[in-house]
C-alpha positions as CSV (number, residue, x, y, z in Angstrom):
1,X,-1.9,-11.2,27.4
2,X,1.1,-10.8,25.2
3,X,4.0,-12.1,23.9
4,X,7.0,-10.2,22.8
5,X,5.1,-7.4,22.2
6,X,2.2,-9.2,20.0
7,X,-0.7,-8.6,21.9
8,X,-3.2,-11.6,22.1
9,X,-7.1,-10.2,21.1
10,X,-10.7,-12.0,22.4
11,X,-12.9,-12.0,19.1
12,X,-16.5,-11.0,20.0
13,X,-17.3,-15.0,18.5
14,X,-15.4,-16.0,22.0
15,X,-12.1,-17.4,20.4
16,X,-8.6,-15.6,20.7
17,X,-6.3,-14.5,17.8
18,X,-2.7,-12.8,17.3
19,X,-1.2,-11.5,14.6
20,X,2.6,-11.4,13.4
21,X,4.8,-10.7,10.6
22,X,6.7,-12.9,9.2
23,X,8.8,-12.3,5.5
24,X,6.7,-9.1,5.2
25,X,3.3,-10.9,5.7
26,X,1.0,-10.2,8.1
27,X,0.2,-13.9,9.5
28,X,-3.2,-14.4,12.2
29,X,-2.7,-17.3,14.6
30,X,-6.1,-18.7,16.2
31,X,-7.4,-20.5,19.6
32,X,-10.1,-22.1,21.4
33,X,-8.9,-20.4,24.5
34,X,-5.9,-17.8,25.0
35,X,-3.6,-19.9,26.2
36,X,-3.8,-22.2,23.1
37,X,-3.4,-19.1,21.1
38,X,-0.8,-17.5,22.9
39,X,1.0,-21.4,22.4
40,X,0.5,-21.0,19.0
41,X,1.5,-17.5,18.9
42,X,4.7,-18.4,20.7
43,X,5.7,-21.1,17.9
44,X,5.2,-18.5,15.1
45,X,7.3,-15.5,17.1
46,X,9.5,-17.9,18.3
47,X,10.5,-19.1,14.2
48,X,10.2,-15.1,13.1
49,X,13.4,-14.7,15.7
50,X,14.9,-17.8,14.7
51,X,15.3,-16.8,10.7
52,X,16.4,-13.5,11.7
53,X,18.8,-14.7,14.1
54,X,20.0,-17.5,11.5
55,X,20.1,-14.5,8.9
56,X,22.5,-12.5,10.9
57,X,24.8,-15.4,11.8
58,X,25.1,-16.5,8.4
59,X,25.9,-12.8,7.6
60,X,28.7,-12.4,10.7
61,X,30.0,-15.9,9.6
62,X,30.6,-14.7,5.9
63,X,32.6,-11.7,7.3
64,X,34.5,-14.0,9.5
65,X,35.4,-16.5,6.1
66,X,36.2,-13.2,4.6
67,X,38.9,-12.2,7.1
68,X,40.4,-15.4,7.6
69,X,41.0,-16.2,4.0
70,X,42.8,-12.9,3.6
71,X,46.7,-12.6,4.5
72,X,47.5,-11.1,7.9
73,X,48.8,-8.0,6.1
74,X,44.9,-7.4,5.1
75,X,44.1,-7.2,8.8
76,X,46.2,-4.6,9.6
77,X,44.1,-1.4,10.3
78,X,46.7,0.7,8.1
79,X,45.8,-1.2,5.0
80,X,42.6,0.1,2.9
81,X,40.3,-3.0,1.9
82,X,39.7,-2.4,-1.7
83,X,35.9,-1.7,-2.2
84,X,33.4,-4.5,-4.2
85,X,32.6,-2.9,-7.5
86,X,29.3,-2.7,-8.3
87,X,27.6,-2.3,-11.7
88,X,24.4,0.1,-11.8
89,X,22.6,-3.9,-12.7
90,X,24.6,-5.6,-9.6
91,X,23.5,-2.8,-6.6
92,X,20.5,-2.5,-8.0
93,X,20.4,-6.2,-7.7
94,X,22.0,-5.8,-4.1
95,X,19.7,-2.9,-2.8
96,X,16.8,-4.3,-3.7
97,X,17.6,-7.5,-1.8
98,X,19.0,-5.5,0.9
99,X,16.5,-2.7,1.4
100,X,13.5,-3.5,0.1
101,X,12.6,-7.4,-0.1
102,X,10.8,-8.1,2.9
103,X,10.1,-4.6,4.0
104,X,7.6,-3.7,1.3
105,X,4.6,-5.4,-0.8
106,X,5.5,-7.6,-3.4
107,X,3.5,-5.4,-6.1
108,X,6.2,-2.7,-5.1
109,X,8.6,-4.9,-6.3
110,X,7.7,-5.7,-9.5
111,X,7.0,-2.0,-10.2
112,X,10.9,-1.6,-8.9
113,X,12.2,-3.9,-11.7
114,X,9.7,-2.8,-14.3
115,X,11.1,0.7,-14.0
116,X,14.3,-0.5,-13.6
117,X,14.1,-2.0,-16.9
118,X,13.6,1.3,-18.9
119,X,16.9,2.0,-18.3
120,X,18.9,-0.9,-19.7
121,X,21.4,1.2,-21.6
122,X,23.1,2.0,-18.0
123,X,22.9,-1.5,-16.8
124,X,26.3,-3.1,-17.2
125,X,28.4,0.7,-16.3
126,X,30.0,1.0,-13.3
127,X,28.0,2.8,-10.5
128,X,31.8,5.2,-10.4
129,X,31.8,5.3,-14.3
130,X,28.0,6.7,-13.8
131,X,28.0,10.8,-14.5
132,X,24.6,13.3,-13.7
133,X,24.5,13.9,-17.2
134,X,23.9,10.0,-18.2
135,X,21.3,9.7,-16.1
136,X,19.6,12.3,-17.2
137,X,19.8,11.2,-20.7
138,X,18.6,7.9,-19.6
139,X,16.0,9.4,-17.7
140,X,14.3,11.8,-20.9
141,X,14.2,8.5,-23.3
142,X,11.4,6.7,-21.5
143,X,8.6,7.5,-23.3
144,X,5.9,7.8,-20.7
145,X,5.8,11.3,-18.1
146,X,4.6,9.0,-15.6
147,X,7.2,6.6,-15.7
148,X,10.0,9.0,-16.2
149,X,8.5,10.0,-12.8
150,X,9.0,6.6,-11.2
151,X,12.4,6.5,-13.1
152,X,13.6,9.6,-11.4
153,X,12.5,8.6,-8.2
154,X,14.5,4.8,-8.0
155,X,17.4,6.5,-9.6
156,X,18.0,9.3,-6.8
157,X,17.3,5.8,-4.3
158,X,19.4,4.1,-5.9
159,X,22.7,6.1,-5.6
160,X,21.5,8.1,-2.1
161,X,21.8,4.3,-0.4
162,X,25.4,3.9,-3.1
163,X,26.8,6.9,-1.4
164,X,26.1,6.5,2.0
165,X,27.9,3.4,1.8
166,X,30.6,5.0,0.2
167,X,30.5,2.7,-2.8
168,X,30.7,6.2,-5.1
169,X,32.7,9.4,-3.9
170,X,30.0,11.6,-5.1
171,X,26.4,11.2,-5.9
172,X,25.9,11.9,-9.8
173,X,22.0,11.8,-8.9
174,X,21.8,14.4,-5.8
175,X,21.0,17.7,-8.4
176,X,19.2,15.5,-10.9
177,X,16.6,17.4,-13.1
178,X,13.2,16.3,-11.7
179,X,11.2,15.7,-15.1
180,X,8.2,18.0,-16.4
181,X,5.1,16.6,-14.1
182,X,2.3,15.5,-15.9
183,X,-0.3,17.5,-15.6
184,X,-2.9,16.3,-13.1
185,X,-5.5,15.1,-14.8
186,X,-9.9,15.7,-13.1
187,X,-10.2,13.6,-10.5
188,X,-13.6,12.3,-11.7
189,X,-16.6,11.6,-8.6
190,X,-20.2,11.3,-8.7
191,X,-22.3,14.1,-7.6
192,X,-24.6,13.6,-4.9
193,X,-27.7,12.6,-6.6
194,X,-25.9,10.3,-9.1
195,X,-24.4,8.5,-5.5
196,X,-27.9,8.3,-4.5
197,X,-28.2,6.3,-7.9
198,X,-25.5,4.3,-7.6
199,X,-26.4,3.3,-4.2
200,X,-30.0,2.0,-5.4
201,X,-29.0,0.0,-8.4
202,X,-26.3,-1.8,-6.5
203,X,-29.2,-2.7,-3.7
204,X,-31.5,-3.5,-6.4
205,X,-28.4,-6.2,-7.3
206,X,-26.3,-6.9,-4.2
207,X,-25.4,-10.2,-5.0
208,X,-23.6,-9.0,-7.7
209,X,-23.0,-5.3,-6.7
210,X,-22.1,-5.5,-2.8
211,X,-18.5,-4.9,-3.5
212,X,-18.8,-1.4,-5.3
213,X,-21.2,-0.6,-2.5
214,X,-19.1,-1.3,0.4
215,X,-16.0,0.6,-1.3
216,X,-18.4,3.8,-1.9
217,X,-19.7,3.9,1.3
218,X,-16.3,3.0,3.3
219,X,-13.9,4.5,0.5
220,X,-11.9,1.3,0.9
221,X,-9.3,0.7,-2.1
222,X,-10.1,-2.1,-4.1
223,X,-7.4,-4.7,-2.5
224,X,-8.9,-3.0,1.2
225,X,-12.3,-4.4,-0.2
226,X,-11.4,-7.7,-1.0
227,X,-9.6,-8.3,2.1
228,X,-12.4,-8.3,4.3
229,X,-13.1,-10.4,6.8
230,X,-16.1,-11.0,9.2
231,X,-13.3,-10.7,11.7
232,X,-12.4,-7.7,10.4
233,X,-15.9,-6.0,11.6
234,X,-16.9,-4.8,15.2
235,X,-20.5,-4.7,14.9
236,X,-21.5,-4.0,18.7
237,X,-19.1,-0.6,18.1
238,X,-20.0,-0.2,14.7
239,X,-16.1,-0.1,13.8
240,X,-14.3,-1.7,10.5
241,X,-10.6,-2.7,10.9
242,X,-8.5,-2.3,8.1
243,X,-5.0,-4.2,8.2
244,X,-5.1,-6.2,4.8
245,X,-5.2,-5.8,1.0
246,X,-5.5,-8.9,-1.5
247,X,-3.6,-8.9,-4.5
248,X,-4.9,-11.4,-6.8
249,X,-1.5,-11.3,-8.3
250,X,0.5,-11.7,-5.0
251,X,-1.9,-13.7,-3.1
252,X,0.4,-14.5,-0.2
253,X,1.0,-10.6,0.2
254,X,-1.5,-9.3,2.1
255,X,0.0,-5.9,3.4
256,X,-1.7,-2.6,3.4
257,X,0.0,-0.1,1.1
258,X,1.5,1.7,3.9
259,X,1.4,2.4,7.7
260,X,-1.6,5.1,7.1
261,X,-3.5,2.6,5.8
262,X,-3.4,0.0,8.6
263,X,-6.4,1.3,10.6
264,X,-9.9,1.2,12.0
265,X,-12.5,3.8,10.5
266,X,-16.5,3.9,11.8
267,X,-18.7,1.2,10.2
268,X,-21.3,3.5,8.5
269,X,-25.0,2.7,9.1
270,X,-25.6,1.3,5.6
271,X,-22.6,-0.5,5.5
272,X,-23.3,-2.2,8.7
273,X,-27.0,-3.3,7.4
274,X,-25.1,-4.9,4.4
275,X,-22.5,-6.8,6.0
276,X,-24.9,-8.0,9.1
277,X,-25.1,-11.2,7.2
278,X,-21.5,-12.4,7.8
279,X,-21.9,-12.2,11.5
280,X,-22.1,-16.2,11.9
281,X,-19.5,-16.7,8.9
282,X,-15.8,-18.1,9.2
283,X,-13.9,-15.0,10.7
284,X,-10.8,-15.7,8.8
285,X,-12.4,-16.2,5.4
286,X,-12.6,-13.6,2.8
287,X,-16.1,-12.1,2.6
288,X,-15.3,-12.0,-1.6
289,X,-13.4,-14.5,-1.7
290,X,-14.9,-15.3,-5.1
291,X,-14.3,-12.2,-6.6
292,X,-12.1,-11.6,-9.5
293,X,-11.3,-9.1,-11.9
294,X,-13.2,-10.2,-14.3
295,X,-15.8,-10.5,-12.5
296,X,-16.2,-7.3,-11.1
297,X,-15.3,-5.3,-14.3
298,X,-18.3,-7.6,-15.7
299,X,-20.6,-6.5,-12.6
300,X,-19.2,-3.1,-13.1
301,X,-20.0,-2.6,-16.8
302,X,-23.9,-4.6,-16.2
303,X,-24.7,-1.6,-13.3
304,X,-24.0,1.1,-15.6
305,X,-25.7,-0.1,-18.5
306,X,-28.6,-0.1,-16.4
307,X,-28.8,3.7,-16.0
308,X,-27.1,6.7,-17.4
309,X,-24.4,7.4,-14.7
310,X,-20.8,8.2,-15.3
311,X,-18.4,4.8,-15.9
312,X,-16.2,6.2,-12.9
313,X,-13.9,3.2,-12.1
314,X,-13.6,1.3,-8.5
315,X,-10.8,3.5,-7.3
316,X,-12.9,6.9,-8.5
317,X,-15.6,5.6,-6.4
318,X,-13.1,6.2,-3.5
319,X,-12.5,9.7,-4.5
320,X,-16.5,10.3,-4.3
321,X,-16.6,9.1,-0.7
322,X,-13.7,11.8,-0.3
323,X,-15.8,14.1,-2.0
324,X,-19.0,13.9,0.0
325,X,-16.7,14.2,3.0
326,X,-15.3,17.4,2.2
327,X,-18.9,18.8,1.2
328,X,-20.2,17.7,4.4
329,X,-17.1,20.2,6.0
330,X,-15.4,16.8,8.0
331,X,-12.0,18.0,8.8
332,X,-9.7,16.9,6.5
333,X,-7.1,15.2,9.2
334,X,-10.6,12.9,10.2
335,X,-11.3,12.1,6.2
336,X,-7.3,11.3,5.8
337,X,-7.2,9.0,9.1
338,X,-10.2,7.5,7.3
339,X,-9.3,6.7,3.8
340,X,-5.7,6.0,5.2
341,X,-3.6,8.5,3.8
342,X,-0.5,9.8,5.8
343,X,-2.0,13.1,8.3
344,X,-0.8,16.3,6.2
345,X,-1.1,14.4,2.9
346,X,-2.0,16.7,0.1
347,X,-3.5,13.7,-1.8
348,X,-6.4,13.7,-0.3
349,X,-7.6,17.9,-1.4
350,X,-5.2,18.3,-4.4
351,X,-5.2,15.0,-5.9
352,X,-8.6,13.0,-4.8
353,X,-11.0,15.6,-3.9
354,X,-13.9,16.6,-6.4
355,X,-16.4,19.1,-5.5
356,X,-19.5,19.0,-7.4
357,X,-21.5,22.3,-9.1
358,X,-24.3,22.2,-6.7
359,X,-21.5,22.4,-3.8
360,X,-19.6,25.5,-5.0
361,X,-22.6,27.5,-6.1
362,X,-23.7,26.7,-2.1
363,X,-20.5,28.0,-0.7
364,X,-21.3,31.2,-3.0
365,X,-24.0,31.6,-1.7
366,X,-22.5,31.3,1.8
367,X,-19.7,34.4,1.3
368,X,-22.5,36.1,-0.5
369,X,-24.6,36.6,3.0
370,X,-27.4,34.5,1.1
371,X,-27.6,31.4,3.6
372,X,-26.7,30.7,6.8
């Protein structure tokens, strides 16, 4: 059963649930029986169309205000409406609101704004007053490579969108000098016998250690981790769904990072022998719901002062189970559909992928004629 294209879903437990978005959050509506979810389900689509229908009249009605507050003369179609002028803080401002609020993750907000920031010297000039050469000037006085990077980026954003409007005859960004890339730095990973490691220390302490182990074996993100719920798992398929990331800093936010990452991967065997336990709990609840930073750096730093192992961090235990993947020769559109990255991605080989010693001395070995 659906409704208006929201398709209503029979838990294995026996109840129903639906799932819709509503201000850029991903919202789960549950029943008893699926007619009392597809009731409830109705309600929450039914509001979503109301705000955006609201939204648009409010925005007709302001052009209508606009019109008839002007002289007739300004009606006339030979008459040019003077264009709204637009500081590079204002459009910004506008753009952001526009274009992004809503349609992306809170966290990529802030990062908007933050990088916006590094460029206050342009902030009160006119977008027209605005020239190539500014902009690069702007661009080379943040300090950081990286954030020159992002800099870069949200300027050539910023005045694409300003042009296509027509708010600027020309595009002073369009043949802006993309700054010196940082150099890429080792994509640390462990090898396969300091996995192996891993793997038994955090058994010897799941309580505290579960998380890290699930990320490693899945090569879930971090917010992917602590999203998980026992709805979330199809044990009689052996099949995880991932459609959530928590953000203990935008709680309320729980979308994936992009459409890539919105998917459902295989449930490996280990995996499924750790998270058995949550069969009978809450579906909607949070399996680490009591997780915090702190307390996983804490856990983090207690596991590796138990053994001599590498302090790779939660996210480079994601590039191991990337790693292991391409030893094991798994075609690299499977590993990307798995770990969420867009199909043709270079990410996952250039950026993500370590191989280990023992693994290039064996494909030497191969080309050699030595093995098989």
């Amino acid at each position: 059963m659906t409704y208006k294209n929201k398709t209503i879903t029979k838990h294995k437990r026996g109840n129903w649930y639906a799932r819709v978005r509503l201000n850029g959050k991903l919202i789960s509506v549950y029943g008893k029986t699926q007619m009392e979810t597809y009731n409830r389900l109705k309600a929450l689509a039914d509001k979503v169309d109301n705000q955006k229908q609201k939204a648009s009249n409010g925005r007709f009605k302001q052009r209508l205000d606009g019109l008839a507050t002007q002289p007739i003369t300004a009606l006339i179609p030979t008459v040019t409406k003077a264009k709204k002028t637009y500081t590079l803080r204002s459009w910004f401002e506008e753009w952001l609101g526009s274009y992004k609020i809503g349609h992306v993750r809170a966290a990529t907000i802030d990062g908007f704004k933050k990088h916006f920031k590094k460029i206050n010297g342009l902030h009160n000039f006119k977008l027209t007053e605005i020239t190539n050469l500014m902009l690069s000037k702007a661009i080379n006085e943040v300090a950081s490579v990286r954030a020159k990077d992002a800099v870069h980026n949200l300027i050539k954003q910023l005045f694409a969108v300003a042009f296509n409007n027509r708010l600027v005859e020309t595009n002073p960004a369009a043949n802006l000098p993309r700054p010196k890339q940082f150099a890429i730095r080792e994509q640390k990973a462990f090898t396969a016998e300091q996995e192996k490691q891993f793997i038994d220390l955090c058994l010897a302490d799941l309580p505290n250690c579960e998380p890290f182990l699930v990320a490693l074996l899945q090569g879930l993100r971090r917010g992917e981790m602590l999203a998980l719920r026992p709805d979330d798992f199809d044990f009689e398929n052996d099949v995880l769904r991932i459609d959530e990331s928590y953000d203990p800093y935008h709680r309320d936010d729980l979308q994936v990072k992009n459409d890539a990452s919105n998917r459902k991967m295989p449930m490996f065997s280990l995996t499924k022998q750790v998270l058995l336990k949550y069969r009978g709990h809450n579906p909607t609840e949070r399996i680490y719901a009591k997780q915090n930073e702190d307390r996983l750096y804490k856990s983090l730093d207690g596991l590796y002062e138990k053994s001599d192992l590498p302090r790779l961090t939660m996210h480079q235990l994601r590039h191991t189970f990337i790693s292991r993947c391409h030893e094991k020769r798994i075609d690299e559109i499977i590993v990307q559909r798995w770990v969420g990255h867009a199909i043709g991605s270079r990410m996952t080989k250039a950026v993500y992928t370590h191989v280990s010693d023992d693994a290039e001395r064996k494909y030497i070995e191969i080309l050699n004629g030595k093995t098989a």
